[in-house]
Structures are given as C-alpha cells and as structure tokens.
Short mmCIF file of the C-alpha atoms (twelve columns), coordinates in Angstrom:
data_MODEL
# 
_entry.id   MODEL 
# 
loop_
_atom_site.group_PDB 
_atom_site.id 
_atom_site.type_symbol 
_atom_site.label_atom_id 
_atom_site.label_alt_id 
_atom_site.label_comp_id 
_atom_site.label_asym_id 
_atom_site.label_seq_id 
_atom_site.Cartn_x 
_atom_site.Cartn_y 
_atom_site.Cartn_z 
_atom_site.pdbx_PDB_model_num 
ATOM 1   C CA . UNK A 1   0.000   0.000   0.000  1 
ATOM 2   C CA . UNK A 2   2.958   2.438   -0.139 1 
ATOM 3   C CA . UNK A 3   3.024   3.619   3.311  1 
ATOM 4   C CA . UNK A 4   5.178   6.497   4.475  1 
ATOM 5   C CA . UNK A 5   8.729   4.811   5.954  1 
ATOM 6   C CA . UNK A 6   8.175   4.793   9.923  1 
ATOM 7   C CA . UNK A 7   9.977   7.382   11.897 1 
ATOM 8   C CA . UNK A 8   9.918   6.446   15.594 1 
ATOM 9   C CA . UNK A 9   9.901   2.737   15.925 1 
ATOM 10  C CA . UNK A 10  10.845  2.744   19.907 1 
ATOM 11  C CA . UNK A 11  7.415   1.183   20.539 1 
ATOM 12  C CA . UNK A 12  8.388   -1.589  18.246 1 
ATOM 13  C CA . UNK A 13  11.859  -2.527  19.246 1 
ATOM 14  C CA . UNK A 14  10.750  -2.395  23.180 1 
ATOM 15  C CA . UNK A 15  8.202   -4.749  22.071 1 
ATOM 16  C CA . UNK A 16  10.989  -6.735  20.408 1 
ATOM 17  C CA . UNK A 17  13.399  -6.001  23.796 1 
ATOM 18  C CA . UNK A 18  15.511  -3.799  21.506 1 
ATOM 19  C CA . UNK A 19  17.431  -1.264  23.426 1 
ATOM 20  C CA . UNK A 20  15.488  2.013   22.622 1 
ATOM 21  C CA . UNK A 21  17.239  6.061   23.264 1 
ATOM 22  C CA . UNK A 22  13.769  6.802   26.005 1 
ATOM 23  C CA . UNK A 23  11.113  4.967   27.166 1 
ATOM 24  C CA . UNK A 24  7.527   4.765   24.742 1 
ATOM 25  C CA . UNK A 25  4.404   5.743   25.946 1 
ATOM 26  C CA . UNK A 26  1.348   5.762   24.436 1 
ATOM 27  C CA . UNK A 27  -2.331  5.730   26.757 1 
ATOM 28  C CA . UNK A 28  -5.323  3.763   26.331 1 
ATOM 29  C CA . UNK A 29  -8.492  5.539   25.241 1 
ATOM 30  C CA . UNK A 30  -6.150  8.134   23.984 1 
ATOM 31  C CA . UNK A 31  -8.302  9.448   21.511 1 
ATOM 32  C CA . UNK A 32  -11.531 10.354  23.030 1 
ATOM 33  C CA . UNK A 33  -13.936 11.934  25.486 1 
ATOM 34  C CA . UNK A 34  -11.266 13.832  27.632 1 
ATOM 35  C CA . UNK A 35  -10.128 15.907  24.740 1 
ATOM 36  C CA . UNK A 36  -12.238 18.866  24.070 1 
ATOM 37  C CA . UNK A 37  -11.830 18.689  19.950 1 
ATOM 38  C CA . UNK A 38  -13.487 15.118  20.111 1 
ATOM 39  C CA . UNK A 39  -15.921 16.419  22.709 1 
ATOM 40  C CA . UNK A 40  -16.633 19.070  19.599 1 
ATOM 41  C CA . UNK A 41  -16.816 16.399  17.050 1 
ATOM 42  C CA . UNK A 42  -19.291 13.937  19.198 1 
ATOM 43  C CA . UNK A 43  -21.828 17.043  19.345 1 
ATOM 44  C CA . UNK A 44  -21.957 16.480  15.857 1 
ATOM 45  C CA . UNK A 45  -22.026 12.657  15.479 1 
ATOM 46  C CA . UNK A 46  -23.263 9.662   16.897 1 
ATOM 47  C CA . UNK A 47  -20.545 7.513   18.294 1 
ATOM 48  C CA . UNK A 48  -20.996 4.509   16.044 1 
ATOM 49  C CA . UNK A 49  -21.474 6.965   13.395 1 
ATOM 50  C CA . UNK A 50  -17.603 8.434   14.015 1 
ATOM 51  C CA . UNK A 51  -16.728 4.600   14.184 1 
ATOM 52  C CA . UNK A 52  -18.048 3.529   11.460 1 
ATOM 53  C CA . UNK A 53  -17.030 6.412   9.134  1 
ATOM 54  C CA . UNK A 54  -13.421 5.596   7.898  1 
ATOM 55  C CA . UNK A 55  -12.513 9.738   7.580  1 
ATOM 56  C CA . UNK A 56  -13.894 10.689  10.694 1 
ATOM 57  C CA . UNK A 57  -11.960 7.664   12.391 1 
ATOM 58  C CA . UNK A 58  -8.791  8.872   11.027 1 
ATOM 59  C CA . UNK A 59  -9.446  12.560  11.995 1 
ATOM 60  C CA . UNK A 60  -10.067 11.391  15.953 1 
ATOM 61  C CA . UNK A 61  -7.091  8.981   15.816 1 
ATOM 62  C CA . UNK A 62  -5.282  11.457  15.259 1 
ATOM 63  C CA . UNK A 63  -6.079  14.401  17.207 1 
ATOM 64  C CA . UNK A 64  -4.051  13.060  20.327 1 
ATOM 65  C CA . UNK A 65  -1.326  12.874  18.268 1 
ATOM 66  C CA . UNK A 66  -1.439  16.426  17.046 1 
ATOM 67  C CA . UNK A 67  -1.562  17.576  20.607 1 
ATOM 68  C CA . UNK A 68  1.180   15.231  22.110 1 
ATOM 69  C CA . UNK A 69  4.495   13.604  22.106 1 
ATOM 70  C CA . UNK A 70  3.056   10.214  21.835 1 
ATOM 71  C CA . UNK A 71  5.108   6.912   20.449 1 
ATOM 72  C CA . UNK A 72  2.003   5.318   19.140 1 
ATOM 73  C CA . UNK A 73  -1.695  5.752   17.901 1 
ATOM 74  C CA . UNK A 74  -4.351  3.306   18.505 1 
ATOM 75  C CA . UNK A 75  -6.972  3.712   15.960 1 
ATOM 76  C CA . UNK A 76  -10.741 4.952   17.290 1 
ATOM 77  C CA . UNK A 77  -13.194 2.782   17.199 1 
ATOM 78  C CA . UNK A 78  -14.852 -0.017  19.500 1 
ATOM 79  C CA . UNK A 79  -14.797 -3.777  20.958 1 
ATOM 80  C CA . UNK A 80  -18.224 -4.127  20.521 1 
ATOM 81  C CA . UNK A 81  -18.331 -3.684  16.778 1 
ATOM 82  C CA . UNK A 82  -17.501 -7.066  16.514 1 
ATOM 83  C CA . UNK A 83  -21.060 -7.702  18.472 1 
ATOM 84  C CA . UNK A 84  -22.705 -5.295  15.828 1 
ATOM 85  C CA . UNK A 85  -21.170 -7.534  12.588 1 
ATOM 86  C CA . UNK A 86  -22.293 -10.534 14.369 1 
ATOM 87  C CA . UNK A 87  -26.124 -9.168  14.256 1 
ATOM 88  C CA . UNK A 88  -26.540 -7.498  18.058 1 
ATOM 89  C CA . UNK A 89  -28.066 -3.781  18.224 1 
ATOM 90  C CA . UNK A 90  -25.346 -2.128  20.306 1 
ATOM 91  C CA . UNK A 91  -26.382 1.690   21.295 1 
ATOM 92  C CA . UNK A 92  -24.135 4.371   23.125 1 
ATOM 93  C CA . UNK A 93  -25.944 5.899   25.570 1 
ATOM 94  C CA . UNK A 94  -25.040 9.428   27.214 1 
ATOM 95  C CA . UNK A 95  -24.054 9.188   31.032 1 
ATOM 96  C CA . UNK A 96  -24.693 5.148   30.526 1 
ATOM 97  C CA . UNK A 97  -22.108 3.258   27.979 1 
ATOM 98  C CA . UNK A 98  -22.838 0.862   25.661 1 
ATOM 99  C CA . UNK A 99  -26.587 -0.818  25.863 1 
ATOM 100 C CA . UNK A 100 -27.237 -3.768  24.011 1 
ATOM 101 C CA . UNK A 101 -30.967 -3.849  24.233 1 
ATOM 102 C CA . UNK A 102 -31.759 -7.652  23.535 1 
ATOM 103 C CA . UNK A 103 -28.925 -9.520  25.279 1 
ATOM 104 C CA . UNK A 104 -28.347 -13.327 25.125 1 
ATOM 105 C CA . UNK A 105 -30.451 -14.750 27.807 1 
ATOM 106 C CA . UNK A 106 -30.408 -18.903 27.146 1 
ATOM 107 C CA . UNK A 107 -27.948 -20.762 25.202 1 
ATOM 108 C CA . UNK A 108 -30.780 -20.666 21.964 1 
ATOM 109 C CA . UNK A 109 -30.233 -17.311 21.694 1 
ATOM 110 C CA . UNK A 110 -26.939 -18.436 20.512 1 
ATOM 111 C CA . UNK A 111 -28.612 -19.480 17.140 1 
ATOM 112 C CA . UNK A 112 -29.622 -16.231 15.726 1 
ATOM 113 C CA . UNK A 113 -25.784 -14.554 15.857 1 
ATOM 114 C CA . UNK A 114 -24.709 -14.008 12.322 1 
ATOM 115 C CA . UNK A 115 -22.012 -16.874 12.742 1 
ATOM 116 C CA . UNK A 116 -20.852 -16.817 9.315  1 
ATOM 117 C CA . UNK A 117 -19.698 -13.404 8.609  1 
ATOM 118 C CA . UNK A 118 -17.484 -12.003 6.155  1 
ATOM 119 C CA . UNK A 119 -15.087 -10.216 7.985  1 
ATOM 120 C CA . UNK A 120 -13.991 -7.711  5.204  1 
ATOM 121 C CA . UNK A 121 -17.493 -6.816  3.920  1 
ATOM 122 C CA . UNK A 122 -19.011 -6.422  8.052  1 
ATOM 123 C CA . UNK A 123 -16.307 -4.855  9.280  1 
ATOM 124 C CA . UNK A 124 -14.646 -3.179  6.668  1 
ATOM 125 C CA . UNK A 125 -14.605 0.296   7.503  1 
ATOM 126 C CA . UNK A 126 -12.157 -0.305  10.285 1 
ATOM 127 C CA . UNK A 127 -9.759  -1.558  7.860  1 
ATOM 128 C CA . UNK A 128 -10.290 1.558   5.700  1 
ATOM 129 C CA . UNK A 129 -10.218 3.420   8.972  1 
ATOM 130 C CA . UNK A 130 -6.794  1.935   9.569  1 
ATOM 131 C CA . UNK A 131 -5.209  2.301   5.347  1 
ATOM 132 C CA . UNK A 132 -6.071  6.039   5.592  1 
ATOM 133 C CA . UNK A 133 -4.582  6.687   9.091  1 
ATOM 134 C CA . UNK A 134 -1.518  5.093   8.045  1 
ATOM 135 C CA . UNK A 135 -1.132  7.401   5.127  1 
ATOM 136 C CA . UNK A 136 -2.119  10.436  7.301  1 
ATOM 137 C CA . UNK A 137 0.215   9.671   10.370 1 
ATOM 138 C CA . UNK A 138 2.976   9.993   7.681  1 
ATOM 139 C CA . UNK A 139 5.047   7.581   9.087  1 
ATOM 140 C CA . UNK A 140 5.525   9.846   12.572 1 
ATOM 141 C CA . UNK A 141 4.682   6.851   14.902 1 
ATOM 142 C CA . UNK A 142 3.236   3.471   14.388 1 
ATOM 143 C CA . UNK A 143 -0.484  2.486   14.278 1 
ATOM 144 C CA . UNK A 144 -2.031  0.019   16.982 1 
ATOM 145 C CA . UNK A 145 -4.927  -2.408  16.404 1 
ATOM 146 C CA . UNK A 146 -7.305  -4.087  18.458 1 
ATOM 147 C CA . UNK A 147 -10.024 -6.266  19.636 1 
ATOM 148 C CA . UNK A 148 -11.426 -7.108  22.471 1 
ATOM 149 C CA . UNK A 149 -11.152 -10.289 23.653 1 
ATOM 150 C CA . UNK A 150 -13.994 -13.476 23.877 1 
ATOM 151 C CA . UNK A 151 -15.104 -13.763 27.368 1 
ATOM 152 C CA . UNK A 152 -15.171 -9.428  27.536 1 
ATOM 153 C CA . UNK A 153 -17.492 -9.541  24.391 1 
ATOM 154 C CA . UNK A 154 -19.577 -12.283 26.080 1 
ATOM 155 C CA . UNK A 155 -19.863 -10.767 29.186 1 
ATOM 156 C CA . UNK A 156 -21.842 -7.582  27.007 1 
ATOM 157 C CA . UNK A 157 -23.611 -10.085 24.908 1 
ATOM 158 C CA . UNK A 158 -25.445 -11.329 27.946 1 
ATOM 159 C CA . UNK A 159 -25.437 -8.049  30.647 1 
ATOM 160 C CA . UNK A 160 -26.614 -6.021  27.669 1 
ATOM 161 C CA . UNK A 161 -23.823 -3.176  29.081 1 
ATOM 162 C CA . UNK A 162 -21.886 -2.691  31.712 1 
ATOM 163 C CA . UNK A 163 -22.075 -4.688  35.103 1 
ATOM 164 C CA . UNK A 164 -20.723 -4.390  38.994 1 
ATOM 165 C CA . UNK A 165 -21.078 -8.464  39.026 1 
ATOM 166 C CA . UNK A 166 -21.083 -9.918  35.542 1 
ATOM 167 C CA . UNK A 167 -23.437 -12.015 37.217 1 
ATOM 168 C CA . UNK A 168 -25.913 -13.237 34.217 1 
ATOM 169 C CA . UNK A 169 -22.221 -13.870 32.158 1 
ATOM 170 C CA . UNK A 170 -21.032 -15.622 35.117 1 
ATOM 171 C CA . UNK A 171 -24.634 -17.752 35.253 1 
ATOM 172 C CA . UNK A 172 -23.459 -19.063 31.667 1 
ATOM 173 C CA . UNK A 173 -20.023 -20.257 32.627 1 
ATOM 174 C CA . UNK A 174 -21.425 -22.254 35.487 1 
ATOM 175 C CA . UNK A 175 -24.984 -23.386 34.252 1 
ATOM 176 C CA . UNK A 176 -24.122 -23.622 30.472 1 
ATOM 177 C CA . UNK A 177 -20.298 -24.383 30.445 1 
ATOM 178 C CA . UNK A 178 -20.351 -26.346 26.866 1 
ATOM 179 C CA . UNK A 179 -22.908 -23.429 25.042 1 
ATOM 180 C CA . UNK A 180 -20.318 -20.577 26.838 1 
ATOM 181 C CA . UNK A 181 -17.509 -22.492 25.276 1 
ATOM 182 C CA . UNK A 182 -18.986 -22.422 22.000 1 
ATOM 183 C CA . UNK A 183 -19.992 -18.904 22.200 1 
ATOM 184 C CA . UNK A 184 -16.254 -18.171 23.003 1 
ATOM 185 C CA . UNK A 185 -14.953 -20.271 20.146 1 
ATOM 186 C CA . UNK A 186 -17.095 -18.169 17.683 1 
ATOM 187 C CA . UNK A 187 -16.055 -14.952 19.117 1 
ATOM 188 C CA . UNK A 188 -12.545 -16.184 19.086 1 
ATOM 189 C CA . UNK A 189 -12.981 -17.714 15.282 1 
ATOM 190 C CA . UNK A 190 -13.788 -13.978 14.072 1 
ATOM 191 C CA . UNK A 191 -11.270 -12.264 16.141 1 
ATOM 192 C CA . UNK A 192 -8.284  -13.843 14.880 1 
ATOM 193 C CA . UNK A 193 -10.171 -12.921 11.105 1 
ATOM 194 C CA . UNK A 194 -10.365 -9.298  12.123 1 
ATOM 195 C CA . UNK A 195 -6.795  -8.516  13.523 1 
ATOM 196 C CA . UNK A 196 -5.393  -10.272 10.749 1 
ATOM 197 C CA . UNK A 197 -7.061  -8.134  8.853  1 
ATOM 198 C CA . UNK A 198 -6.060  -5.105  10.931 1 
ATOM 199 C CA . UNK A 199 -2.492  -5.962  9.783  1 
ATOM 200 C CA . UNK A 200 -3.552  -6.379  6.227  1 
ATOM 201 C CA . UNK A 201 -5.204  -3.092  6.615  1 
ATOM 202 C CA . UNK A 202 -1.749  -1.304  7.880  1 
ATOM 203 C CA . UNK A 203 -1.929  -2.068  12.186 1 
ATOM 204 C CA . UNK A 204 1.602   -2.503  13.182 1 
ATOM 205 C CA . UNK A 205 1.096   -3.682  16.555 1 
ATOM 206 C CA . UNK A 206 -2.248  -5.522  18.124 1 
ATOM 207 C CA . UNK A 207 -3.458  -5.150  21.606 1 
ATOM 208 C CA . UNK A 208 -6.358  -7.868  22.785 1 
ATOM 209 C CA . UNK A 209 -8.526  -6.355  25.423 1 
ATOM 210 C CA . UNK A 210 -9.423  -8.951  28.325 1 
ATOM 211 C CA . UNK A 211 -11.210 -6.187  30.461 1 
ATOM 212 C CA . UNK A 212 -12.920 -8.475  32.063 1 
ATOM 213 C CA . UNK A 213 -10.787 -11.381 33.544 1 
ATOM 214 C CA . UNK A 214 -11.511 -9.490  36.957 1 
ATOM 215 C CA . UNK A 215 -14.926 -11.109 36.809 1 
ATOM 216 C CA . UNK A 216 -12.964 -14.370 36.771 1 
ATOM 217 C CA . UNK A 217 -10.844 -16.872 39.385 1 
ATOM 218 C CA . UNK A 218 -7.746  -18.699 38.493 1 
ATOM 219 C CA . UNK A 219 -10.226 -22.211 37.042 1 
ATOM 220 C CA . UNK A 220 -12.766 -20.079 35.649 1 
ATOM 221 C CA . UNK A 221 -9.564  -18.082 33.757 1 
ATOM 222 C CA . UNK A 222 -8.000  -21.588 32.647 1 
ATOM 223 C CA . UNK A 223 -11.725 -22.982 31.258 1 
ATOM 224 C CA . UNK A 224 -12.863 -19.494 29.879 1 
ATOM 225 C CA . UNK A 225 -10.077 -16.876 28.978 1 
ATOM 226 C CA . UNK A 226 -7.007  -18.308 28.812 1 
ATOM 227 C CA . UNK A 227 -7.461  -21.094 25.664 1 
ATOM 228 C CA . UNK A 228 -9.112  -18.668 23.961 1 
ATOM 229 C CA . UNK A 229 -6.337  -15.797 24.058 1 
ATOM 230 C CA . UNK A 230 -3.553  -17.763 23.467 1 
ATOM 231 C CA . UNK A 231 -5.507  -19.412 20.408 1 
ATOM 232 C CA . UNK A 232 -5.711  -15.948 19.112 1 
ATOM 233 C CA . UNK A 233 -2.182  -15.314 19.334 1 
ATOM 234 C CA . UNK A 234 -0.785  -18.347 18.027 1 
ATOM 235 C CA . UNK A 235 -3.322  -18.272 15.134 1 
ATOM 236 C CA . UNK A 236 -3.088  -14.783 14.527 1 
ATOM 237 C CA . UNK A 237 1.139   -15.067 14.023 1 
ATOM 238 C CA . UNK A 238 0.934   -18.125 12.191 1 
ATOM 239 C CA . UNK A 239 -1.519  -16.968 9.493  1 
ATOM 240 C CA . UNK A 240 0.883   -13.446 9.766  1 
ATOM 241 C CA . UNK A 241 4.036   -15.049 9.848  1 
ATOM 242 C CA . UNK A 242 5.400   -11.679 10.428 1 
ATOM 243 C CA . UNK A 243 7.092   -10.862 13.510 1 
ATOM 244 C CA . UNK A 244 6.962   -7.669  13.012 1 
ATOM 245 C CA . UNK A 245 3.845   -7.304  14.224 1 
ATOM 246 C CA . UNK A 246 3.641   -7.232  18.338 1 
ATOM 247 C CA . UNK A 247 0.841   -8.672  20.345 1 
ATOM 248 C CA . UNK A 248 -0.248  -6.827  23.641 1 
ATOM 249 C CA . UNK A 249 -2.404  -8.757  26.016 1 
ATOM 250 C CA . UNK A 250 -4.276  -6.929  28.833 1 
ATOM 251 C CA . UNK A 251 -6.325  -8.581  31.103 1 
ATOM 252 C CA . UNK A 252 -7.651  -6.228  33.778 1 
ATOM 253 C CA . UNK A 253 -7.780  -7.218  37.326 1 
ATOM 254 C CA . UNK A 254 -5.857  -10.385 36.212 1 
ATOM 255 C CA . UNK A 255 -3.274  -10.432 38.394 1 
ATOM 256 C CA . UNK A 256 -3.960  -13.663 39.825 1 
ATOM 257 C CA . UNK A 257 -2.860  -14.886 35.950 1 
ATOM 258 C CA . UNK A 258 -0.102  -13.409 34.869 1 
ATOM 259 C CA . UNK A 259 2.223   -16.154 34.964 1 
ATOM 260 C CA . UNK A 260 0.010   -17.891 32.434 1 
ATOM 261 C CA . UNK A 261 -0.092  -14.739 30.226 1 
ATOM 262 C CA . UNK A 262 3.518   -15.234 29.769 1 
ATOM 263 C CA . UNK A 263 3.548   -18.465 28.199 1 
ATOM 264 C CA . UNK A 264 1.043   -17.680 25.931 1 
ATOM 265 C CA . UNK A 265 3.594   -16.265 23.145 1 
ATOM 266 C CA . UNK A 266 2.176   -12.898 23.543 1 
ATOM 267 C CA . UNK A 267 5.397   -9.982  22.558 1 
ATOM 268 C CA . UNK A 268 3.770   -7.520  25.586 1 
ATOM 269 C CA . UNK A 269 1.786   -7.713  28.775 1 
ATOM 270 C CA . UNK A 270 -0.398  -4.975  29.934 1 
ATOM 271 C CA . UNK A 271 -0.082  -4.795  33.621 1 
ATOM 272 C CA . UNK A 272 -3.517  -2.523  35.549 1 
ATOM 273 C CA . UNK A 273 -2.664  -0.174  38.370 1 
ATOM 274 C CA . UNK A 274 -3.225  -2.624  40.924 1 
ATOM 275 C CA . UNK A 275 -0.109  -4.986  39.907 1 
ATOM 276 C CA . UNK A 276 3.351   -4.602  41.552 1 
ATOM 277 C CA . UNK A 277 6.025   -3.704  38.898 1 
ATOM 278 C CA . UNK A 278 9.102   -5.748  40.539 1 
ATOM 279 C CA . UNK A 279 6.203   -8.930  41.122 1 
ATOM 280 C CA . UNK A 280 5.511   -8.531  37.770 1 
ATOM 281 C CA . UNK A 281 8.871   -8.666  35.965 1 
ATOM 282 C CA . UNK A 282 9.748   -11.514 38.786 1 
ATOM 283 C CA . UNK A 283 6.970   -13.425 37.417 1 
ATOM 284 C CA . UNK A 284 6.987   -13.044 34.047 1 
ATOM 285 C CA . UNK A 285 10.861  -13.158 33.361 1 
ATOM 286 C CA . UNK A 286 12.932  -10.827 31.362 1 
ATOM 287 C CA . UNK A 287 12.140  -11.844 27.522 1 
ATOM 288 C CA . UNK A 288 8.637   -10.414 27.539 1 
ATOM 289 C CA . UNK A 289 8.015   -6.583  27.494 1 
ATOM 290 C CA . UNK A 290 5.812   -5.232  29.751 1 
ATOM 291 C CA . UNK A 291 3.250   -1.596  29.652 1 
ATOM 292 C CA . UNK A 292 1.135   -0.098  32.256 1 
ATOM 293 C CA . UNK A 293 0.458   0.644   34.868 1 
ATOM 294 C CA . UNK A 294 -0.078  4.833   35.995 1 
ATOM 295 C CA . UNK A 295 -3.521  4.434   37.833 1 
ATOM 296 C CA . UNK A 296 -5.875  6.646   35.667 1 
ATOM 297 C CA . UNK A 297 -6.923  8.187   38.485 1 
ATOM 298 C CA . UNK A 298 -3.331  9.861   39.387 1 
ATOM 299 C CA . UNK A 299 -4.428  12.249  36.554 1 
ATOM 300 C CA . UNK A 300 -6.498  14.085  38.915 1 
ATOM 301 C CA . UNK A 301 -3.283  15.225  41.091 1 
ATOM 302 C CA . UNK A 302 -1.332  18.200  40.105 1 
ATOM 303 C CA . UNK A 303 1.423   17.826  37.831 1 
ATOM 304 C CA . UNK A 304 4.089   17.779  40.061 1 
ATOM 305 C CA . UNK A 305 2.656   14.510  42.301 1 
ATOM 306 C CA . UNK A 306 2.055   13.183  38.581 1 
ATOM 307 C CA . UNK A 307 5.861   13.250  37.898 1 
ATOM 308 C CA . UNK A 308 6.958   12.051  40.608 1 
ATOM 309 C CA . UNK A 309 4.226   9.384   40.373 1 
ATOM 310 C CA . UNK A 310 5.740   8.695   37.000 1 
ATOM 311 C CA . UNK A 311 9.502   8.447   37.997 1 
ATOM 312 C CA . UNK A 312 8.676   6.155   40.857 1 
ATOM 313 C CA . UNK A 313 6.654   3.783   38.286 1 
ATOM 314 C CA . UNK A 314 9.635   3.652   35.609 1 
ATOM 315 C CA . UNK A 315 12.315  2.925   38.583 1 
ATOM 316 C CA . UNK A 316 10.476  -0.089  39.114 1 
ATOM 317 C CA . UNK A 317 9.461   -1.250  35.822 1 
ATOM 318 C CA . UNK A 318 13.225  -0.093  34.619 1 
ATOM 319 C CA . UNK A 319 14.100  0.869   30.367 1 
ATOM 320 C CA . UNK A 320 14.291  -2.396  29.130 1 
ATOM 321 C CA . UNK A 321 11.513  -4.477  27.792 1 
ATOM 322 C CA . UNK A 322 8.846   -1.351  29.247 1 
ATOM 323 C CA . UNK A 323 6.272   0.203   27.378 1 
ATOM 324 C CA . UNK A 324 4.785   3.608   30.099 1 
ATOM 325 C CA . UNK A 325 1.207   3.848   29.474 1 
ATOM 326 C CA . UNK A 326 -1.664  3.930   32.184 1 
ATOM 327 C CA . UNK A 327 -3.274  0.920   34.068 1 
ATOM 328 C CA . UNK A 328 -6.576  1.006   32.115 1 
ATOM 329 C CA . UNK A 329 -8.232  4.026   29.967 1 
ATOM 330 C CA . UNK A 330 -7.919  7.630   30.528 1 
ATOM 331 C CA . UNK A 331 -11.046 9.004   32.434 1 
ATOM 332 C CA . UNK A 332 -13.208 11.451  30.405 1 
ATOM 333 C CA . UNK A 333 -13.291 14.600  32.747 1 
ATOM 334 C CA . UNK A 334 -9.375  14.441  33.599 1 
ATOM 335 C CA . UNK A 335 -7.250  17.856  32.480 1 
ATOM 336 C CA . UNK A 336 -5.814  17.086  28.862 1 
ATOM 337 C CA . UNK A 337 -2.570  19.052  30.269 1 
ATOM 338 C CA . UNK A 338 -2.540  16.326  32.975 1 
ATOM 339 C CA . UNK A 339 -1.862  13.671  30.306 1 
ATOM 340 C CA . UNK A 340 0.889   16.298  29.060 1 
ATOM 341 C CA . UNK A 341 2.864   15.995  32.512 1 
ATOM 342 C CA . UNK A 342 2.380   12.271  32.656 1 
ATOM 343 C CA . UNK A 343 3.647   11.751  28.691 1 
ATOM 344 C CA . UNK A 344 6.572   14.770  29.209 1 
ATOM 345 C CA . UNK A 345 7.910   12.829  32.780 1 
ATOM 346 C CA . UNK A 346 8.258   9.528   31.014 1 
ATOM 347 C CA . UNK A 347 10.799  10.929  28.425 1 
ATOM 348 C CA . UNK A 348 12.341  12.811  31.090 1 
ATOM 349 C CA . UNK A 349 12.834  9.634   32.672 1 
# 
C-alpha cells in the first residue's frame, strides 16, 4: 500500500526487547472523550457513526497525536463492533455506555448470531479506517490495532452493558459451560479474522482487550479466557508469519494470571494499576516486554505529584523491555494538560 517509511519505531523494538534512546508511551483511550476537539466532534455525530465512518476515524485517531508527544496511535473505534457484525443492536448511551438492548439470555439465543460473517465486507470500515490513518500519520509513529477479547465480548452479549457483578455472564459459565464455550470459540474464530485483517489493513502492533478477567478466578480463567487468548495469538502469528507485528495482552484485574499470560507467546503484557512492577517482571521473566500501569486516576493530582508518580513507576518497571502507558483508559473529565505531565515525565525519565 505504499506507506510512508516509519519514523519512531521505539514502541516496536521495546516490544521486540531492543534497546530504545527513552522509554515509549502511548495511553489507552487516547483518543476520546477527555479531549475537548473530540468532545466538539461527538456534538456532531453519533458515536458509532464516528466509528463507522473511515474519515472521521482517522481525523479522531489522530487528534491526540497532534496535541502530544506520543510513540504510538491506537486507531478509534470499538470492541463491541464485533457484536454489531455478528447481528446485536449495540447503542451508546449518554451518562450510561454501551446498551445492548436484547442480550443473550439462554444458550438458543446463541442461534440467531450471524455466525458466518465475512469479515472484510461487516467490518470493513475499520480496515479503511486503519489504510487512511496510516497514510495520514505519515510515518511519525506506528499504528495500533485491536479487539477485544472473547469472554469481555460475552460478558456484554449477555449483561446487555456494563455490570458491577457480571453475574448473568457468570450464570453461563457455570450453568451452560459447553454453550459458553462455544460462544467463546465463535467470538474467538472472528477475532483472529479481524486482527489479521487489521495488519492487512496497515496495524503494526495488536493489543487484545481482556477487560474483564476481573470477573474471573484462576479455574474459571484456565476454562474461559485463557485457551481462547492464546488461540488468538498463536493463530493470529501463524496466518501473519510476520514478527513484526507485536501482540499486547491486557487482562484487567488479572493479576492472579499473569504467569500464564507469559507463556502464551504474547510480545507484551499490559499490567492494571493494581499490579506490583518488581512482582511482575519476577513473574513473568525478562524476555517479555511489559506496559502499564499509571492508575488513571493519578491524573487528577497536580502535575508535580504526577511526575513524581511517573519516575517512581519507571524505577520499578526499569528501560528495558517497558512500554509507560496507564493501568486502564484515561477518564473522560481528567485535564488534557494532565496527560501532558504524565507523557513529558516519562521521556524525562
């Protein structure tokens, strides 16, 4: 596709334990509700809308890096549009999130999901999305794909939105354990289709979203997440078969399974806010790279605490193998000059 020659690859050759000149950081949710200019855009659009339209993508991927000294963009859109493609209504709703207003309530329900999609013609405007970013970053820092990952989607396929217990999801894994596997093997079938497309499309690094596995226990983990994540990275880098292209896993509130992200071939883990640094790297070994793990919520402190904050976090992760970025997604009413401090201390660091 003729893309412009990368500039700043340090994202890439941490992810590749390549010794890099300062540490990369780039912040999940980066592009979004916390910066006024999307705020303006928004008034204008429906969210899906901006999703779904490859131009107006592009233009919010890229306002955070107009504004900042970022390593990396992650391209705007949303882990539920793989819920949409598979034949779900899913609705953004102000002050509420995501509503999906006929859920999955028994293991029938599994029969009328479009099972058989074609990835290219359902979710296509990502990939379009993704081809003109590329072309309009001009090469100034790499572009990073997504998905979220099966038992996250299923846990919205059955709340219908956003839970404190996960409960009805939960109900599935223990009353319907064969139907929840088979739900998570066609969520995990179409994933693999749609990062690899991703990478077709121009992604040069993939993160998979497991921002959920706090719902979870070590067994429930081993029967419903774990198979299912390492089966999309294995399947995703053998159908590649370009290393190039880093894998980030993040599983939120996982910390109980960390050691078993790390043998799941996986380039980069994604640590939350709640996960020691120093445990972490003991755990995990030195040939994976790790990101995280600023709690979001430091962004509320003045900009001083938030350096120091910062310093204290990259002592303990150290240069090598590290990625900076925050323990989950930036919060929509924090101070974009917050982010500034955070981003500025890391490459002070």
């Amino acid at each position: 596709m003729n893309f412009p020659a990368l500039k700043n690859d340090r994202i890439l050759r941490a992810a590749r334990g390549e010794e890099v000149d300062r540490i990369p950081v780039w912040v999940m949710r980066q592009a979004g509700r916390y910066l006024p200019e999307f705020r303006e855009l928004r008034s204008r659009y429906d969210f899906f809308t901006i999703c779904r339209t490859p131009e107006l993508a592009c233009e919010v991927t890229l306002q955070p890096i107009q504004r900042y000294d970022l390593d990396a963009s992650i391209i705007f859109s949303d882990i539920l549009v793989i819920v949409q493609a598979l034949g779900m209504i899913v609705e953004m709703q102000p002050s509420v999130g995501p509503v999906i207003p006929d859920p999955l309530k028994e293991p029938v329900d599994l029969d009328r999901l479009n099972q058989s999609i074609d990835v290219k013609q359902e979710l296509g405007y990502v990939f379009e999305a993704i081809t003109l970013t590329r072309h309009r970053l001009n090469g100034q820092v790499p572009l990073i794909g997504f998905s979220g990952a099966p038992w996250t989607l299923m846990c919205y396929m059955i709340e219908g939105g956003g839970s404190k217990t996960m409960s009805k999801a939960k109900k599935w894994l223990y009353k319907y354990p064969e139907e929840s596997k088979r739900l998570l093997q066609i969520l995990t079938d179409i994933i693999v289709k749609y990062l690899i497309e991703q990478v077709n499309a121009g992604a040069q690094m993939l993160q998979v979203f497991e921002s959920n596995a706090e719902y979870l226990n070590s067994e429930l983990f081993d029967r419903f997440s774990g198979p299912y994540l390492s089966s999309i990275c294995s399947r995703v880098k053998n159908e590649l078969k370009d290393n190039s292209v880093p894998m980030v896993v993040f599983a939120k509130g996982g910390h109980y399974a960390i050691k078993q992200l790390s043998t799941f071939d996986y380039d980069i883990i994604g640590l939350d806010w709640t996960i020691d640094p120093v445990e972490a790297r003991k755990t995990v070994g030195n040939n994976i790279t790790l990101q995280g793990n600023l709690d979001p919520c430091s962004l509320y402190g003045p900009p001083e605490q938030i350096t120091n904050m910062v310093k204290n976090m990259v002592s303990k992760f150290t240069k090598h193998r590290y990625i900076a970025n925050l323990g989950h997604g930036i919060y929509p009413d924090v101070d974009p000059e917050h982010l500034r401090a955070m981003i500025d201390a890391v490459h002070e660091c």
